[in-house]
Structure formats: C-alpha cells, structure tokens
Biopython code that builds the backbone (N, CA, C, O; Angstrom):
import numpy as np
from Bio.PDB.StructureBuilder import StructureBuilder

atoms = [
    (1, "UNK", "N", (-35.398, 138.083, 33.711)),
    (1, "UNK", "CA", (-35.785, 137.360, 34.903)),
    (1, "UNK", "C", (-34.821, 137.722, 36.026)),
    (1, "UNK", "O", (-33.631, 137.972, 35.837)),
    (2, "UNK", "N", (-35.423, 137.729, 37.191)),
    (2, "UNK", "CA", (-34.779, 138.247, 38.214)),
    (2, "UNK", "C", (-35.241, 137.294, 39.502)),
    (2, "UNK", "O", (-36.391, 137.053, 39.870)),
    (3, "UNK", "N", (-33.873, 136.790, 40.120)),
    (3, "UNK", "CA", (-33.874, 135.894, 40.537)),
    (3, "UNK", "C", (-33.481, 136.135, 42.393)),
    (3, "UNK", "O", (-32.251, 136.176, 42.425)),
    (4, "UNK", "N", (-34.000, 136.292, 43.789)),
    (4, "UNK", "CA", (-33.154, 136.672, 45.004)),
    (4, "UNK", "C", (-33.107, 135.635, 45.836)),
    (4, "UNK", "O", (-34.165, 135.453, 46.437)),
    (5, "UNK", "N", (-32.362, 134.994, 46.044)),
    (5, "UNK", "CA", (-31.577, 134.338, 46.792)),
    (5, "UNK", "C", (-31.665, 134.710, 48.213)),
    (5, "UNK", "O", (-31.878, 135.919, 48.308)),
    (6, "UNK", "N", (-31.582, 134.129, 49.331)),
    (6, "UNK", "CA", (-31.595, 133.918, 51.050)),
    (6, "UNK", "C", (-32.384, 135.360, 51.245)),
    (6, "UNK", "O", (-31.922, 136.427, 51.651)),
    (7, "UNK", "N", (-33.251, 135.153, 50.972)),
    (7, "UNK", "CA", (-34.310, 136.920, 51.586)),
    (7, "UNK", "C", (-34.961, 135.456, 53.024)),
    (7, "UNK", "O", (-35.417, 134.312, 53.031)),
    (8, "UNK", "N", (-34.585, 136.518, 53.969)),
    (8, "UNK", "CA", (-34.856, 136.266, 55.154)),
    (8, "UNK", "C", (-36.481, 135.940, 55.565)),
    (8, "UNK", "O", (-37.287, 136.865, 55.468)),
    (9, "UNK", "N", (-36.892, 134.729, 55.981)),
    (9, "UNK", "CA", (-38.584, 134.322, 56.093)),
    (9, "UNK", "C", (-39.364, 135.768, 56.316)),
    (9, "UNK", "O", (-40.320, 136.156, 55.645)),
    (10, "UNK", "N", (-38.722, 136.492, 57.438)),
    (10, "UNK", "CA", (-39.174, 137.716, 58.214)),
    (10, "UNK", "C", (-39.702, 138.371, 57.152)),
    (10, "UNK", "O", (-40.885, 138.335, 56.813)),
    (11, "UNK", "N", (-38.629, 139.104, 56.511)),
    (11, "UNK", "CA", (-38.836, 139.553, 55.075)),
    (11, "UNK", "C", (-39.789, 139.172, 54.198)),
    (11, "UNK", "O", (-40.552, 140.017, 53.730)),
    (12, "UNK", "N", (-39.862, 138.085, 53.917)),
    (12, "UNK", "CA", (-40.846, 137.882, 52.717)),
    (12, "UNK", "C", (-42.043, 137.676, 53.241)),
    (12, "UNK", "O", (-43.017, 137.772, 52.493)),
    (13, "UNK", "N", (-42.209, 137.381, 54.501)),
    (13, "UNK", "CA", (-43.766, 137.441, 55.036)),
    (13, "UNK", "C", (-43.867, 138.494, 55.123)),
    (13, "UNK", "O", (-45.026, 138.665, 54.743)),
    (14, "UNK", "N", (-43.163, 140.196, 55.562)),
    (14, "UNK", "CA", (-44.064, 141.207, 55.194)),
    (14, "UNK", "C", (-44.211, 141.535, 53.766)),
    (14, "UNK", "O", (-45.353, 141.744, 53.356)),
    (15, "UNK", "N", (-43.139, 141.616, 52.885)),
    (15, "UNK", "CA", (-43.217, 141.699, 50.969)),
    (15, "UNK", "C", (-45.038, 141.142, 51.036)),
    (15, "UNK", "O", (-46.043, 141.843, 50.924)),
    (16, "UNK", "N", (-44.958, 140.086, 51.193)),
    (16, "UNK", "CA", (-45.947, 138.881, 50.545)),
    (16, "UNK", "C", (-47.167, 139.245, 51.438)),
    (16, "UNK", "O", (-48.044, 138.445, 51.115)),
    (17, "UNK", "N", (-47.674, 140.132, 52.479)),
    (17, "UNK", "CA", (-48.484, 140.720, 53.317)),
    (17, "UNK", "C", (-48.881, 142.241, 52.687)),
    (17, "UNK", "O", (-50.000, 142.754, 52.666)),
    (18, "UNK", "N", (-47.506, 142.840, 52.140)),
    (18, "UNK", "CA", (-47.595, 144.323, 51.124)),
    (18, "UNK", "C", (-48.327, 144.021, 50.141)),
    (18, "UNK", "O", (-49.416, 144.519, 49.855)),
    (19, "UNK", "N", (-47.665, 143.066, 49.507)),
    (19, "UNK", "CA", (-48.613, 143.006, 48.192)),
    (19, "UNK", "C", (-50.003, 142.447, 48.598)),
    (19, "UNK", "O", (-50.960, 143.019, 48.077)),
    (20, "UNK", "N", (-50.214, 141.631, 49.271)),
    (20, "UNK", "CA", (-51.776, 141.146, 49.397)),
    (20, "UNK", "C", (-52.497, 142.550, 49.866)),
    (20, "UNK", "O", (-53.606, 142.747, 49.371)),
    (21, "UNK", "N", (-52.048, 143.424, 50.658)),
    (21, "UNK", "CA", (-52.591, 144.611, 50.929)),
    (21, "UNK", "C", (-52.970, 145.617, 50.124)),
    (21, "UNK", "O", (-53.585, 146.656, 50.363)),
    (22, "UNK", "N", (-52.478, 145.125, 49.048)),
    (22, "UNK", "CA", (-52.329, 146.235, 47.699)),
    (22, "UNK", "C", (-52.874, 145.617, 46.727)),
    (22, "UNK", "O", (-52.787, 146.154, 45.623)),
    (23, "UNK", "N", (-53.720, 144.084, 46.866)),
    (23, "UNK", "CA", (-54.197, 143.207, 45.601)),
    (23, "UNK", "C", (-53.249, 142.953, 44.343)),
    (23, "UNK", "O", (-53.498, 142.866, 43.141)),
    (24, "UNK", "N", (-51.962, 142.861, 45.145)),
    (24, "UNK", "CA", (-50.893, 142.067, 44.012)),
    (24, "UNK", "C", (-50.368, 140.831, 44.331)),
    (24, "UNK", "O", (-50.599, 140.296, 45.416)),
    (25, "UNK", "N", (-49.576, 140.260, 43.343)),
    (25, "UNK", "CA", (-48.761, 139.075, 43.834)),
    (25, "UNK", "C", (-47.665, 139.348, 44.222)),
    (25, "UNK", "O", (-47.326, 140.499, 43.948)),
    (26, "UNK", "N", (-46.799, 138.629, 44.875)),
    (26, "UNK", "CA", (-45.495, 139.066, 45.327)),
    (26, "UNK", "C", (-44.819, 139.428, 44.424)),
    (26, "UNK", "O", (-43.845, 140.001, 44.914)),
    (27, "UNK", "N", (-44.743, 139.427, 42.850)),
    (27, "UNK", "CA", (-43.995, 139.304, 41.933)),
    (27, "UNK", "C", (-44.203, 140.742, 41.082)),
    (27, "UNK", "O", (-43.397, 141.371, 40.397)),
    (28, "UNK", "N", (-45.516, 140.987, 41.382)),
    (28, "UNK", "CA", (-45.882, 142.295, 40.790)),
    (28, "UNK", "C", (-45.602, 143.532, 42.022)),
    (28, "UNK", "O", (-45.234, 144.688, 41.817)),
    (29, "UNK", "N", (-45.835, 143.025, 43.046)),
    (29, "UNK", "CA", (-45.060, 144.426, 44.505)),
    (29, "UNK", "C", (-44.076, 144.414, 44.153)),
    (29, "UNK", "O", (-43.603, 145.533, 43.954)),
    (30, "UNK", "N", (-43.090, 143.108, 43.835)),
    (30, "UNK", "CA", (-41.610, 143.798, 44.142)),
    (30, "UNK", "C", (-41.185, 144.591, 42.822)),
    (30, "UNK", "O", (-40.379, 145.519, 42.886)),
    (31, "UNK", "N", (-41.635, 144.272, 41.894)),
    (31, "UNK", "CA", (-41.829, 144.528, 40.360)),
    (31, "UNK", "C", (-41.825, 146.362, 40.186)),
    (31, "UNK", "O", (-41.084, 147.111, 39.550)),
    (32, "UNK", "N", (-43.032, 146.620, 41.085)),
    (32, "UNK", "CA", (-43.503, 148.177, 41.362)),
    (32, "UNK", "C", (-42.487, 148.354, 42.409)),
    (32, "UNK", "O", (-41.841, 149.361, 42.120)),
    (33, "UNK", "N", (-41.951, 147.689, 43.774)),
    (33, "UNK", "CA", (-41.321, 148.456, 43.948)),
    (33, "UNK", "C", (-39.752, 148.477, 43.506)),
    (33, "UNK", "O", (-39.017, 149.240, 44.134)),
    (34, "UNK", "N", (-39.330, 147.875, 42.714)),
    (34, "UNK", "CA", (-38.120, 147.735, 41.756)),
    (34, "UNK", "C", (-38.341, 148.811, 41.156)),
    (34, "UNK", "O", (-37.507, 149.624, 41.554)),
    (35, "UNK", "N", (-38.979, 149.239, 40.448)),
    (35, "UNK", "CA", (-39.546, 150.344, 38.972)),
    (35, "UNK", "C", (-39.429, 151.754, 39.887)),
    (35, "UNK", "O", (-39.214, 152.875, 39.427)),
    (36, "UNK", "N", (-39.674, 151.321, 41.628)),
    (36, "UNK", "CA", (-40.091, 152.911, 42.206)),
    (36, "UNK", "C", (-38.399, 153.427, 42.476)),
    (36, "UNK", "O", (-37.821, 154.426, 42.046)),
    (37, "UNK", "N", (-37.996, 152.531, 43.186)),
    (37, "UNK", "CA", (-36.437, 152.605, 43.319)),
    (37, "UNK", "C", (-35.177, 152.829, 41.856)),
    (37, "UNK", "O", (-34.056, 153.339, 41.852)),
    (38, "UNK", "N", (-35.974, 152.209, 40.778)),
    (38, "UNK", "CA", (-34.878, 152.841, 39.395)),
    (38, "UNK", "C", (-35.112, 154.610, 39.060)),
    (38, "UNK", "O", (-34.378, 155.543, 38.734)),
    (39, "UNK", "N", (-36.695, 154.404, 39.380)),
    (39, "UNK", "CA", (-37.031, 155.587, 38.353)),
    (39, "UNK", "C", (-36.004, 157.227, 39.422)),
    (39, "UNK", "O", (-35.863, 158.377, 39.006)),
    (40, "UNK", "N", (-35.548, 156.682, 40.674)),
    (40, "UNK", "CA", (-35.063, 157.832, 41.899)),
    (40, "UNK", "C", (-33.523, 157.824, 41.344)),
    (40, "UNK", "O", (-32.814, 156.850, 41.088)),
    (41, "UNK", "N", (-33.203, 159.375, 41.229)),
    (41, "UNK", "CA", (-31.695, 159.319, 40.374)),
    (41, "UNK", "C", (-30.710, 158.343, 42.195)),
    (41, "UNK", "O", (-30.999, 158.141, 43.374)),
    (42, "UNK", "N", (-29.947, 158.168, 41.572)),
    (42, "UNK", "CA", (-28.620, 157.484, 42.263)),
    (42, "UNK", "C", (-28.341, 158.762, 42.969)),
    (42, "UNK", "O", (-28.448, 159.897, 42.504)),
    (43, "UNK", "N", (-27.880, 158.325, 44.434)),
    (43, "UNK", "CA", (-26.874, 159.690, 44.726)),
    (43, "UNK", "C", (-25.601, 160.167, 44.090)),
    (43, "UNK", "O", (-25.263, 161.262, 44.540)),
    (44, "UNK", "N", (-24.862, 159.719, 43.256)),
    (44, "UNK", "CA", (-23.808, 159.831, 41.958)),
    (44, "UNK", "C", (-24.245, 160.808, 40.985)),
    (44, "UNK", "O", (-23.558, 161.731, 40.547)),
    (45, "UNK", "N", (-25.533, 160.513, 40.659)),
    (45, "UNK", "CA", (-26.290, 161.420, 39.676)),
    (45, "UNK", "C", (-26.644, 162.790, 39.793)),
    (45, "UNK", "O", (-26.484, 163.806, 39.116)),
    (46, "UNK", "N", (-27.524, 162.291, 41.583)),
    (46, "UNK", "CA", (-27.500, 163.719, 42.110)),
    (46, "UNK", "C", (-26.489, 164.520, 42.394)),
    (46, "UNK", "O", (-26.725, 165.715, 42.218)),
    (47, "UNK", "N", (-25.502, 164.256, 42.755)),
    (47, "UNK", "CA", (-23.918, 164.720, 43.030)),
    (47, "UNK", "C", (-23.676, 165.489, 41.675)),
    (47, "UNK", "O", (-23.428, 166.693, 41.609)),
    (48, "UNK", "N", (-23.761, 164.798, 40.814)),
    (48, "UNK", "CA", (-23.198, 165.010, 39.389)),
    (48, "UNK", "C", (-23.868, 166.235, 38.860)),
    (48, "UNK", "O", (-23.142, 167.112, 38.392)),
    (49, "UNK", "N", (-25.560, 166.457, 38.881)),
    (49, "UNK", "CA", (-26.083, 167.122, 38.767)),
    (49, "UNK", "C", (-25.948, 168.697, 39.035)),
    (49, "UNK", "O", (-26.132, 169.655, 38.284)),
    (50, "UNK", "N", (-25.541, 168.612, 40.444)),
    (50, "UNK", "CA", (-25.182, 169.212, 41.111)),
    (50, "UNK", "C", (-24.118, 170.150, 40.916)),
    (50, "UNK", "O", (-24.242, 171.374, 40.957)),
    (51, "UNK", "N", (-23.075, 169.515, 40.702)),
    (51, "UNK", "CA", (-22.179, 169.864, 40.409)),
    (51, "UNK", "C", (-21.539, 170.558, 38.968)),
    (51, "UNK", "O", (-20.588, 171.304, 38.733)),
    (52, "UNK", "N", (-22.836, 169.742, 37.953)),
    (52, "UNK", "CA", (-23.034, 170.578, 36.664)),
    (52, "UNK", "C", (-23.741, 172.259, 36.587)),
    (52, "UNK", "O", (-23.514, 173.244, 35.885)),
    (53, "UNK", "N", (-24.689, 171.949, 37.707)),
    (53, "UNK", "CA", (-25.136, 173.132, 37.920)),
    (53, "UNK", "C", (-24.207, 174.619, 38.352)),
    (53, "UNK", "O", (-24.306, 175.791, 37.987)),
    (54, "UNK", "N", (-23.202, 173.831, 39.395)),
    (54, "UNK", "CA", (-22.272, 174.420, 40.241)),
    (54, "UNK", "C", (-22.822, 175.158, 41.303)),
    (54, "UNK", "O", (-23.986, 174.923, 41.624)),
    (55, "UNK", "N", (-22.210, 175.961, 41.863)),
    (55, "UNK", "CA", (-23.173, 176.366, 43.486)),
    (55, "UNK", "C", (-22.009, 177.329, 44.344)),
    (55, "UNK", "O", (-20.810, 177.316, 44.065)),
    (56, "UNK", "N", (-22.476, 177.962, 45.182)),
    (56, "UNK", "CA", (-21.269, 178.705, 45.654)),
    (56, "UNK", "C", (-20.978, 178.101, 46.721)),
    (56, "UNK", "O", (-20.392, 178.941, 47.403)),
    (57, "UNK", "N", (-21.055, 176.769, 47.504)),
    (57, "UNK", "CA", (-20.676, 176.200, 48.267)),
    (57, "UNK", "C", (-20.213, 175.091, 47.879)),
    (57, "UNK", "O", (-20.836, 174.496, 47.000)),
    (58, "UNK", "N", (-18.712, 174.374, 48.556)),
    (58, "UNK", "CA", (-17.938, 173.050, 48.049)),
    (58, "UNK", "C", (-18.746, 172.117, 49.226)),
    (58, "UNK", "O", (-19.124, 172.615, 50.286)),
    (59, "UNK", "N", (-18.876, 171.204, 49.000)),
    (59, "UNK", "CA", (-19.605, 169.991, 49.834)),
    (59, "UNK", "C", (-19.243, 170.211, 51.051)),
    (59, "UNK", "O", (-20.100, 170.717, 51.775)),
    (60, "UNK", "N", (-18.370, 170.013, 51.434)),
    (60, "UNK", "CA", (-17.633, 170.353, 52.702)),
    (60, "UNK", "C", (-17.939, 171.582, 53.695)),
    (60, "UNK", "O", (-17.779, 171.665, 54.913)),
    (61, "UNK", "N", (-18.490, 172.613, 52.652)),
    (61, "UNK", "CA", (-18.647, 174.322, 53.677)),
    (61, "UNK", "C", (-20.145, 173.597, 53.701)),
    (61, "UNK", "O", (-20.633, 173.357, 54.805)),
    (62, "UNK", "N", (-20.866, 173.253, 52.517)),
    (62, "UNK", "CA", (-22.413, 172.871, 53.334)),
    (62, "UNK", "C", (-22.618, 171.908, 54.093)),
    (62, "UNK", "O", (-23.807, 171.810, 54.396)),
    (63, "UNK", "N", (-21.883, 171.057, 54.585)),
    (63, "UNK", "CA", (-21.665, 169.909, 55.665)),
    (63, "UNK", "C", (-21.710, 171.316, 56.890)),
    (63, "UNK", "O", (-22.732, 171.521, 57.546)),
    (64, "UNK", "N", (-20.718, 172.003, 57.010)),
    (64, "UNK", "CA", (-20.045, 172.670, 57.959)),
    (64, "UNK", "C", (-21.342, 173.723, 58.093)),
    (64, "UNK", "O", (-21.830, 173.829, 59.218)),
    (65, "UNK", "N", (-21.909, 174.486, 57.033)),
    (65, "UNK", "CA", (-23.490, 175.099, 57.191)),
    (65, "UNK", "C", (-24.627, 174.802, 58.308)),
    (65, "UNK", "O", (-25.237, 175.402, 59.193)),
    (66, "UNK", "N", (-24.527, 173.284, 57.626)),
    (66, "UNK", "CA", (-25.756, 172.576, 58.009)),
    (66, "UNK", "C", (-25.844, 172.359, 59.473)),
    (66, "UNK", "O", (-26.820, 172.508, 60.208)),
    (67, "UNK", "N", (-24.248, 171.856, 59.845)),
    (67, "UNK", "CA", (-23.857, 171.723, 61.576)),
    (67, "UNK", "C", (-24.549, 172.989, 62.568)),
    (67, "UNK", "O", (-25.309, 173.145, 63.524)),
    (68, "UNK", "N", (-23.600, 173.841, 61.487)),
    (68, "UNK", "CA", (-23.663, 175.157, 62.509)),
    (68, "UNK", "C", (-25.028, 175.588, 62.521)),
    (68, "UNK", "O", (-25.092, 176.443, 63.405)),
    (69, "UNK", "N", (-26.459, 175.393, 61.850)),
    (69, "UNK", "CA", (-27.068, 175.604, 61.730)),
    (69, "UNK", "C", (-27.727, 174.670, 62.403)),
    (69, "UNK", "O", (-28.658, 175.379, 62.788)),
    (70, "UNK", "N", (-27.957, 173.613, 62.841)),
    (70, "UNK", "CA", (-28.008, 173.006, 63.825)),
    (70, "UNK", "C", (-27.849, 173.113, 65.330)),
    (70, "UNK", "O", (-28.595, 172.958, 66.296)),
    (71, "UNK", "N", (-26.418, 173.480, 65.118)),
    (71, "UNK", "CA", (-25.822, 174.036, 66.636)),
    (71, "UNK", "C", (-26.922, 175.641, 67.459)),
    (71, "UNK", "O", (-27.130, 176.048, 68.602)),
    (72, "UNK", "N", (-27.249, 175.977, 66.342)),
    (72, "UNK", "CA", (-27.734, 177.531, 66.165)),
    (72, "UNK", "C", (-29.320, 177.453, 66.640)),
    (72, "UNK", "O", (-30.090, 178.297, 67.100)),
    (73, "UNK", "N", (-29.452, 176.021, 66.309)),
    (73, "UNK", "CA", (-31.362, 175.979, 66.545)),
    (73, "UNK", "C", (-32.083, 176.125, 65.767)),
    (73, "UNK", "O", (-33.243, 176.499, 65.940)),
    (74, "UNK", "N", (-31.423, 175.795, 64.457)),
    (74, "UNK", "CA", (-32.579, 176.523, 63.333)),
    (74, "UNK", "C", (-33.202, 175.080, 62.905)),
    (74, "UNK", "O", (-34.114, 175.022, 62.080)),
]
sb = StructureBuilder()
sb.init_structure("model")
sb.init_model(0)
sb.init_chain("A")
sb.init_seg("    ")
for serial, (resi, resn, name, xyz) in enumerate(atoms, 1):
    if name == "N":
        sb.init_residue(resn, " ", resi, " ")
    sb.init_atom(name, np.array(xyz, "f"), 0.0, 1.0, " ", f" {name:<3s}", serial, name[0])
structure = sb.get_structure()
C-alpha cells in the first residue's frame, strides 16, 4: 500500500481528469504511471552502464563536445 500525503488540489484535479480520460480510477493512473517510471533505468544505472561499456570519451570531454557543438550550429 502506498500512501501520498499534501499532493497539491491543483495536482490531483489534473491526476483525477488523466485517469477519467483514460477510463481509470485515480488509483489505477497513478498505479500505470508508477509501473511507467520504475520500469525507466535510474540515471545511476545509466551512468553505470555506461561506463561498463566504457567509451573513448570521460563525461567531462562529452559535456565540452556537446557545447562546442552547439556553439558550432550543429
């Protein structure tokens, strides 16, 4: 059982508007979208992954890639 505490009115009138849009109850949307958000690795995982793989760039030169490649117009 899973229990959330102070979710903002705003909030749960759209949740509770999603699911009626989708012919669920509020309990089964958040349910699906709980299940959609586990089944997506963690960014830790992906990192990890990553890094098992190995790569010829350290995080840092593809930060610095991505800029300049930016800067560049691509």
């Amino acid at each position: 059982m899973l229990q959330v505490r102070h979710v903002p009115d705003e909030l749960h009138a759209v949740l509770r508007q999603r699911a009626a849009e989708n012919g669920l109850s509020l309990s089964e949307y958040v349910l699906r979208e709980l299940q959609a958000v586990a089944a997506r690795p963690s960014k830790a995982e992906v990192l990890a992954r990553a890094a098992r793989r190995g790569g010829r760039l350290s995080f840092d030169e593809a930060v610095a890639a991505v800029a300049a490649g930016r800067e560049d117009g691509m």
